[in-house]
C-alpha positions in Angstrom: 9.5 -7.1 11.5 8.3 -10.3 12.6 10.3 -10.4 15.7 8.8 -7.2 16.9 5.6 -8.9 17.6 6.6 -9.8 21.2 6.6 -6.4 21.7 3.3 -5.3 20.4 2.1 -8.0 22.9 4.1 -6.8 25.6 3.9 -3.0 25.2 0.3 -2.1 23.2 -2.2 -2.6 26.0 0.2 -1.6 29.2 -0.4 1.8 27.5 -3.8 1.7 26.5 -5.9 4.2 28.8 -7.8 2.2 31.8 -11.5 2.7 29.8 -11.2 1.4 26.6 -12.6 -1.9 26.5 -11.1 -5.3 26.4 -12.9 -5.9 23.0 -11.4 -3.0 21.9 -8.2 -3.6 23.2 -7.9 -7.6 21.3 -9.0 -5.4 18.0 -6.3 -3.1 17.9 -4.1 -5.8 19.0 -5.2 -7.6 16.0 -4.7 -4.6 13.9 -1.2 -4.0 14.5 -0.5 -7.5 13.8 -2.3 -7.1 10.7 0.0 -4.1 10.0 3.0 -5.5 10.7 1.7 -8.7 8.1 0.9 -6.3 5.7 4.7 -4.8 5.8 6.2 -7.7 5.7 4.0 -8.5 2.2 5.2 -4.9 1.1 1.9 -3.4 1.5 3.5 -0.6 3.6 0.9 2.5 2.2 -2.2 0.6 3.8 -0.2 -0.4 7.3 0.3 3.2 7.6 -3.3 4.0 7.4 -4.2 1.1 10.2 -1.5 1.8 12.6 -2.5 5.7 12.2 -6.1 4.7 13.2 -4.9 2.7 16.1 -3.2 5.8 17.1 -6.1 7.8 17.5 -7.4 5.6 20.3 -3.6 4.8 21.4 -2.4 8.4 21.2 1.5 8.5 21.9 2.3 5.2 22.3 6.1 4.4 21.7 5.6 1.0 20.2 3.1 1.7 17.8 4.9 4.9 17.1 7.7 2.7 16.2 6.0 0.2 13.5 4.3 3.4 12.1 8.1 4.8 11.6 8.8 1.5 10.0 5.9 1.1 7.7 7.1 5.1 6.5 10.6 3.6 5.7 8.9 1.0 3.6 7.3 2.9 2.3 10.3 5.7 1.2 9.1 8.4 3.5 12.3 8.4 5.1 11.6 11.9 6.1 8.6 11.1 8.1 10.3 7.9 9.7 12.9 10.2 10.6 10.4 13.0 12.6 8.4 9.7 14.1 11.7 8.0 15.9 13.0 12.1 16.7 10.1 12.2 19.1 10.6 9.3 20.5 14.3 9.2 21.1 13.9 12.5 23.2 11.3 11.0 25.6 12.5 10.8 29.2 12.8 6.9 29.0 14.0 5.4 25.9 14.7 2.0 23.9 17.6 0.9 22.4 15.7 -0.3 18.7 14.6 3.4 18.3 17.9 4.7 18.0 18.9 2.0 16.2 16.1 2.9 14.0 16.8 6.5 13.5 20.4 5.8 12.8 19.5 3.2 10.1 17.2 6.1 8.5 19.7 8.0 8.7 22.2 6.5 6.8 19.6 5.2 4.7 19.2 8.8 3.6 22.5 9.3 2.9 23.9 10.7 6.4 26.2 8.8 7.5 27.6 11.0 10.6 24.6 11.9 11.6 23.6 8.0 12.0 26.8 7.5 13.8 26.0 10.5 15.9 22.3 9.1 16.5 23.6 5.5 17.6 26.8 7.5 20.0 23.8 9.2 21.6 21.8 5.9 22.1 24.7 4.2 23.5 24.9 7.1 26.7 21.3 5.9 27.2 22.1 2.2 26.5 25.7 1.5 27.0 25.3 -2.0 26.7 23.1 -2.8 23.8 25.0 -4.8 21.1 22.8 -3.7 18.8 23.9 0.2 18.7 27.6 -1.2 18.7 27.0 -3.2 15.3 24.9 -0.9 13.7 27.6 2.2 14.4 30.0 -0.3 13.0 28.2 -0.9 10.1 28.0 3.1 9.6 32.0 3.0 10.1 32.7 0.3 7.6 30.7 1.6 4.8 32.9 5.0 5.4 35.7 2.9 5.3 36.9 3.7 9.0 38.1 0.0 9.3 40.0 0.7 12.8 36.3 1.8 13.9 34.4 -0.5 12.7 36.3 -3.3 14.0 36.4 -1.9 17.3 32.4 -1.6 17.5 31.8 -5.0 16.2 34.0 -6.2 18.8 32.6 -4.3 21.3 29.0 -5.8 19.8 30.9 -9.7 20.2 31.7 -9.0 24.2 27.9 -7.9 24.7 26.4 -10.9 23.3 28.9 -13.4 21.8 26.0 -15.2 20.4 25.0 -12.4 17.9 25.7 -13.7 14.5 26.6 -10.2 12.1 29.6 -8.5 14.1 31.9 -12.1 12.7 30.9 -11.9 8.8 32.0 -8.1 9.0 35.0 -8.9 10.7 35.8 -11.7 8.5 35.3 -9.8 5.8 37.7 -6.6 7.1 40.2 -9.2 7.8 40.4 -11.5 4.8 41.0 -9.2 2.7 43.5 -7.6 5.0 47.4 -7.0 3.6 48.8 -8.7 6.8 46.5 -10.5 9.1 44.1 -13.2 7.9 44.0 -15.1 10.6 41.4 -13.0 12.0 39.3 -13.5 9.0 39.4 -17.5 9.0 38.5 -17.5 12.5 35.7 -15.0 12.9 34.5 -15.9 9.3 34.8 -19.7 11.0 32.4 -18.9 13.9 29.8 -17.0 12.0 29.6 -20.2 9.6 28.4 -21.9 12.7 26.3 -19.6 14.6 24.2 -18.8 10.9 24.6 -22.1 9.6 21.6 -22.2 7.0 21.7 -18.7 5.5 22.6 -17.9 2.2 25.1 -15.2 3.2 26.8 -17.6 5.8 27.0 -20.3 2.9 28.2 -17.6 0.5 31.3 -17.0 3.1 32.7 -20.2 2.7 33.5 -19.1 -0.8 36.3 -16.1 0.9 37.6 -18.6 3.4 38.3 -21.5 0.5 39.8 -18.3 -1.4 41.8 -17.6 1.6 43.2 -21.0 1.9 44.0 -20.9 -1.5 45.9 -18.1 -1.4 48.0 -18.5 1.6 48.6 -22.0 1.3 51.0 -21.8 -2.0 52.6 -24.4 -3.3 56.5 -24.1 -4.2 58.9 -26.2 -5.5 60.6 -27.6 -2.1 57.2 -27.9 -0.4 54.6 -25.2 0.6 54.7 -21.6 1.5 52.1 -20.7 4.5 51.4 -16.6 4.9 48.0 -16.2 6.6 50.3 -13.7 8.8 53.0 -11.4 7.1 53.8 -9.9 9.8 56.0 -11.6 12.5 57.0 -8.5 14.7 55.9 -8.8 18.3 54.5 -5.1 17.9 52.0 -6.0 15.5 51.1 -4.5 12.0 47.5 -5.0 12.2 45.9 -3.7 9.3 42.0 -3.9 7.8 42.0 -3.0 4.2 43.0 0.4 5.1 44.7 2.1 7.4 47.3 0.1 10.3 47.2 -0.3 14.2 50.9 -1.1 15.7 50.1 -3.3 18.7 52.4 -5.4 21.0 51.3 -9.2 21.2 50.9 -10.3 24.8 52.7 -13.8 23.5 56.9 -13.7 22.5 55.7 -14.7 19.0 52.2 -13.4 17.8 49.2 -15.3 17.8 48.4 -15.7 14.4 52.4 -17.2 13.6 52.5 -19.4 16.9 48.9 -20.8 17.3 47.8 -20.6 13.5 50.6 -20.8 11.1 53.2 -23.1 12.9 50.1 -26.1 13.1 49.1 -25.0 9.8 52.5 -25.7 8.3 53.3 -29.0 9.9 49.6 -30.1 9.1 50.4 -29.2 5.2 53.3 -32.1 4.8 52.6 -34.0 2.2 49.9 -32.5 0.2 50.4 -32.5 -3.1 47.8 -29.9 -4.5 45.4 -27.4 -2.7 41.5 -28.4 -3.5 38.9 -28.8 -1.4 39.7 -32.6 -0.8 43.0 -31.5 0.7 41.7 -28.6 2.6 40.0 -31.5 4.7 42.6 -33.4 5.3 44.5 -30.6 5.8 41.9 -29.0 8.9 42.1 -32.6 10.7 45.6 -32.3 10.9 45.8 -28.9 12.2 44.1 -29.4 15.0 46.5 -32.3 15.9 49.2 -30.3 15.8 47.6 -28.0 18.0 47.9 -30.7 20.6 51.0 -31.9 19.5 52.6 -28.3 19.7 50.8 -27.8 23.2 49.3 -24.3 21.5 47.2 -24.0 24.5 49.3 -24.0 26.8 51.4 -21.4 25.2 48.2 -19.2 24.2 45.3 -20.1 26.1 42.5 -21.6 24.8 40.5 -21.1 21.8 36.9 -21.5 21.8 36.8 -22.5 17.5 39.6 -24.4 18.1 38.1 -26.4 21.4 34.8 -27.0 19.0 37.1 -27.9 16.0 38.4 -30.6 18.8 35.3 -31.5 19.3 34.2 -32.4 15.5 37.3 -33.9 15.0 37.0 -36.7 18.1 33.9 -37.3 16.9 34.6 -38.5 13.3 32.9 -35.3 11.5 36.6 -33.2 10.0 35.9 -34.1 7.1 32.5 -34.1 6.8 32.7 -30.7 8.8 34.9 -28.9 6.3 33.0 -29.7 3.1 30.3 -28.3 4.7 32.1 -25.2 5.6 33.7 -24.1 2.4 30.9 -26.0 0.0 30.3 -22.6 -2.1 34.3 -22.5 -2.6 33.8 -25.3 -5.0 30.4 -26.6 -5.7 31.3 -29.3 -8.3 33.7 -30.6 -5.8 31.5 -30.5 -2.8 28.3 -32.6 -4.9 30.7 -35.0 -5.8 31.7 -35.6 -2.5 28.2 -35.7 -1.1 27.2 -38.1 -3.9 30.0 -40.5 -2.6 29.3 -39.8 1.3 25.8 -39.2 1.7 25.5 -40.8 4.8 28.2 -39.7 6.5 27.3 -36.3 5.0 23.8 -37.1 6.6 25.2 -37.6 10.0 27.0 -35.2 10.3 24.5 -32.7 10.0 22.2 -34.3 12.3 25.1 -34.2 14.8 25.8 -30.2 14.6 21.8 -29.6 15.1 22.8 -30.9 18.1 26.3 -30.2 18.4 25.9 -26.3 18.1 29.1 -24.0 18.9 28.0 -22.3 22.2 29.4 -19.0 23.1 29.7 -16.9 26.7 31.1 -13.9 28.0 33.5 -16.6 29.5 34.3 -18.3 26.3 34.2 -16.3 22.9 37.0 -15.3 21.1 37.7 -11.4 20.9 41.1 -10.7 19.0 41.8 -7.3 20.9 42.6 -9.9 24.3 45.6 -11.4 22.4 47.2 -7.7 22.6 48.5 -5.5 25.7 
């Protein structure tokens, strides 16, 4: 709720009728803040009562309206969060956060197509709003409609490539995907470094170090590499559920030619999978990359330019411990203990060194197909 001040400050007093004061004005200015302190410290049955007081003297206004709908879903009066954001979603102009609230009540209250139906109706009115995207997505993905949900939070990445959630869902529809993981270690990849500090970000390093794990196998003659089963050029591209046949645009598909070939030269002479490894492992793959001339061939890749970038400035290693750290906390301490300053500088170098992302330059796995 916090980052729904900015639009108390923008919206409150635009609406407030020419003679109320500017006393009175600042006051309930004050008061809605106070509200919207109060919900964030739980205390969602007194907001209500302020931001219904502030009503009286701003009758009908939408933002307001909106935080009152809020504090009600706080407070477990789904129902009357639900009548609140109705209102407001049928007024002539709209905004895109109240149908993304109504849809969120919605499936809070157990009605899942009628939140997808609320955020398909928001999107004729908003079209572009990365917001409705992801949150329909989410509806999808908790139905289990993986081919849906993937497409929305794709849809949500071309909008704003910057927007952290749509990755971790994808990474986590396509790591644990029968045939194509690639997917998953690359979006899971980006979201690592566009949500670097939260707990949810550091928790994902735990699938991709699984994911290593389990398509890096070691055999007797060497090492077996199947991040993607399927070789076909029309492509078996399945989520955890159902499958999507599409043709690669490339004669072998991306996640054989630009992910496992560099992977499987960049494994030659390991001699066990651990995190340690996995390090040396990562530098190596993105020289092969260059060695293999995967760019020319597939275009470039915006994690892979970055991953360049890391590695030419002395941070691989570094870089990777930080990046799967939850996959084996024993081993990353130790490692920290015995390279704290390079540890140290690294991290001062990716506050800096942030991975950037345009409509120009993100990574969208639905391009690589026809």
């Amino acid at each position: 709720m916090k980052v729904l001040l900015y639009i108390v400050l923008a919206f409150v007093f635009m609406s407030a009728t020419e003679g109320v004061a500017q006393e009175k004005r600042v006051s309930d200015e004050d008061r809605v803040r106070q509200a919207i302190k109060l919900m964030d410290a739980g205390d969602a049955a007194i907001a209500i009562g302020i931001l219904q007081d502030v009503l009286t003297r701003l009758p009908g206004n939408g933002t307001v309206l909106f935080e009152l709908a809020y504090a009600y879903r706080v407070n477990e009066q789904l129902d009357s969060a639900i009548e609140i954001l109705e209102e407001l979603v049928s007024r002539d102009t709209t905004e895109p956060m109240w149908f993304q609230a109504l849809g969120t009540n919605y499936h809070f209250a157990g009605d899942a197509d009628k939140a997808i139906d609320t955020y398909t109706e928001g999107l004729k009115h908003h079209p572009r709003s990365h917001l409705l995207y992801h949150e329909r997505g989410v509806v999808y993905y908790s139905e289990q409609k993986w081919e849906e949900a993937v497409d929305d939070f794709e849809r949500a990445i071309d909008l704003q490539p910057m927007y952290p959630p749509p990755y971790l869902r994808l990474a986590e529809v396509f790591i644990s995907s029968k045939t194509n993981n690639v997917w998953g270690m690359i979006y899971g990849e980006i979201f690592r470094n566009l949500e670097p500090t939260s707990k949810r970000s550091v928790a994902l390093g735990d699938m991709l170090y699984r994911c290593y794990l389990k398509n890096i196998k070691q055999k007797s003659n060497g090492f077996s590499i199947t991040f993607c089963s399927d070789a076909s050029i029309v492509q078996q591209d399945s989520g955890i559920g159902g499958t999507v046949y599409r043709k690669s645009r490339f004669p072998m598909p991306y996640g054989v030619g630009a992910y496992e070939m560099p992977m499987m030269l960049a494994v030659l002479g390991t001699r066990k999978m651990d995190m340690r490894s996995l390090a040396t492992i990562r530098g190596r793959f993105i020289e092969q990359l260059d060695t293999l001339k995967i760019d020319s061939i597939y275009g470039n890749n915006v994690l892979y330019d970055y991953q360049r970038k890391v590695h030419k400035a002395g941070h691989m290693e570094a870089y990777s411990f930080w990046l799967l750290q939850s996959g084996d906390a024993a081993a990353f301490a130790e490692w920290v203990a015995d390279n704290g300053p390079a540890y140290k500088e690294f991290l001062s170098w990716h506050e800096v060194n942030t991975l950037s992302l345009t409509k120009g330059r993100r990574f969208l796995r639905k391009e690589l197909y026809e």
